[in-house]
N, C-alpha and C positions, 0 to 999 in steps of 0.2 A: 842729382847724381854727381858727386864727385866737387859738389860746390861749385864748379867751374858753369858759364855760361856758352861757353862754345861747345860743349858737351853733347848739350840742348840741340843746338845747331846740327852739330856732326849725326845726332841718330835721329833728327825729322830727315835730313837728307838721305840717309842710309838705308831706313825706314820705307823711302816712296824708292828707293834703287832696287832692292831685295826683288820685290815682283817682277820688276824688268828685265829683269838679269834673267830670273827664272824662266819667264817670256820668251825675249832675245832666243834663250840656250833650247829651249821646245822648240820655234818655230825654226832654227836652225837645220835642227834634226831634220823637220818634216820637209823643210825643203832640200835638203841633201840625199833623204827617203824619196823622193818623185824624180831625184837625177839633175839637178839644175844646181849643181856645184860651183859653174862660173857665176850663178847669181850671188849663190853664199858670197864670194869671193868679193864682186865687186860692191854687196851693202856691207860687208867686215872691211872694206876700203871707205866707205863713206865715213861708216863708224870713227875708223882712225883719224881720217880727218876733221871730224867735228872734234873730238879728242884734242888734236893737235892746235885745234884754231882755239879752243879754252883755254889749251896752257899756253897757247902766247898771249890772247885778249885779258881772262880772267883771274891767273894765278899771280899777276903782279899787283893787280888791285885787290884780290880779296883772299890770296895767300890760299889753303886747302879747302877750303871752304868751295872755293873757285874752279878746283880739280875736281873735286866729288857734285861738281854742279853738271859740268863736263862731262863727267861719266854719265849724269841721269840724261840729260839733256840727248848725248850720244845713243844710250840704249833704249831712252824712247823712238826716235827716229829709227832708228834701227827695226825694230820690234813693229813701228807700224809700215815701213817698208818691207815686211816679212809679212804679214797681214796684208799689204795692198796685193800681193804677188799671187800670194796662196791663194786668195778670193780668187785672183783675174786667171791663172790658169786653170783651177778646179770648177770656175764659170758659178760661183756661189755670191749668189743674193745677198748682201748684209741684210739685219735686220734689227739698227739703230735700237729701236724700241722696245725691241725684247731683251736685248742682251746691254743696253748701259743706261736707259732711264728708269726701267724697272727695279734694275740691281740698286742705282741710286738713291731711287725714291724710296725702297725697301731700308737703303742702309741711312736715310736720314731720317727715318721712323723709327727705326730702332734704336738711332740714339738719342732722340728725344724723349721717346716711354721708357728707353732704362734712366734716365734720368728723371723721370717725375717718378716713376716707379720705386726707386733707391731714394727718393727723397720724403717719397710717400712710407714707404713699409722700413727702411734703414734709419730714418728723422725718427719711428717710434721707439727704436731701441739705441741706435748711436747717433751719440746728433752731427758727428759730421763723417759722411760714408767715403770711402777709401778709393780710391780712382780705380783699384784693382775691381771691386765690387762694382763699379758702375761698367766696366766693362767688358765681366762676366754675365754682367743683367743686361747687357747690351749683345752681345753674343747671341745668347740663349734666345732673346726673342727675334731677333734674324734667326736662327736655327728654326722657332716655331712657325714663323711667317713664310719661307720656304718652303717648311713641310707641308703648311695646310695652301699653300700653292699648288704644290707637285701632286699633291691627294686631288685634289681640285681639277689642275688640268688632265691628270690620269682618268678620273670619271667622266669627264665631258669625252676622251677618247672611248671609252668600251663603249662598243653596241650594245643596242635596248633589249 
């Protein structure tokens, strides 16, 4: 895109910020929803300050690059400070296993079958398939393997 290599750079980092952001601004809410405003207040001070300590440490060595590093760096911490909170006052159990090895394991499955898949079924008709196509066919079969999950754990629920 655009010929340029730093391009590259700016939308993988932008790319992993997107969610966080989204996160950050959800879990916000819900903790401002339950009444604990001074905590908003004092992790949107942490935020700032991790913020602040990038642009002095990072943006003279690595220029924007360094700021948009900053920003991820800051709205993760943020987002799992909003997550440690929410857990410890709602007295809710993580459950590691269901909710980030499972999503993971599923999402490194599905990109390894859309790629044999697109290499398999797209190699018969074009011989070299489109990054776009690999992952629509990478999509789609997370969307399936979900579904026949959630069919799955809903019948193990109903009674006999």
């Amino acid at each position: 895109m655009f010929h340029e290599d730093s391009v590259y750079i700016y939308t993988c980092i932008l790319s992993w910020l997107c969610p966080f952001l989204y996160l950050k601004i959800s879990l916000t809410s819900v903790t401002n929803g339950m009444g604990h405003t001074a905590l908003t207040f004092i992790i949107n001070i942490t935020g700032i300050i991790i913020r602040l300590a990038c642009v002095f440490l990072l943006i003279p060595k690595l220029g924007i690059t360094g700021y948009l590093y900053g920003v991820l760096i800051s709205n993760i911490c943020m987002s799992l400070l909003y997550i440690f909170n929410i857990y410890k006052k709602l007295n809710i159990q993580p459950d590691p296993f269901g909710s980030i090895i499972v999503p993971l394991c599923i999402a490194v499955i599905s990109i390894f079958s859309s790629r044999i898949i697109c290499r398999i079924v797209f190699g018969l008709i074009i011989k070299e398939a489109e990054e776009y196509t690999l992952l629509l066919t990478g999509a789609a079969i997370c969307c399936i393997v979900y579904i026949i999950l959630f069919i799955h754990e809903q019948s193990e629920q109903r009674p006999l």
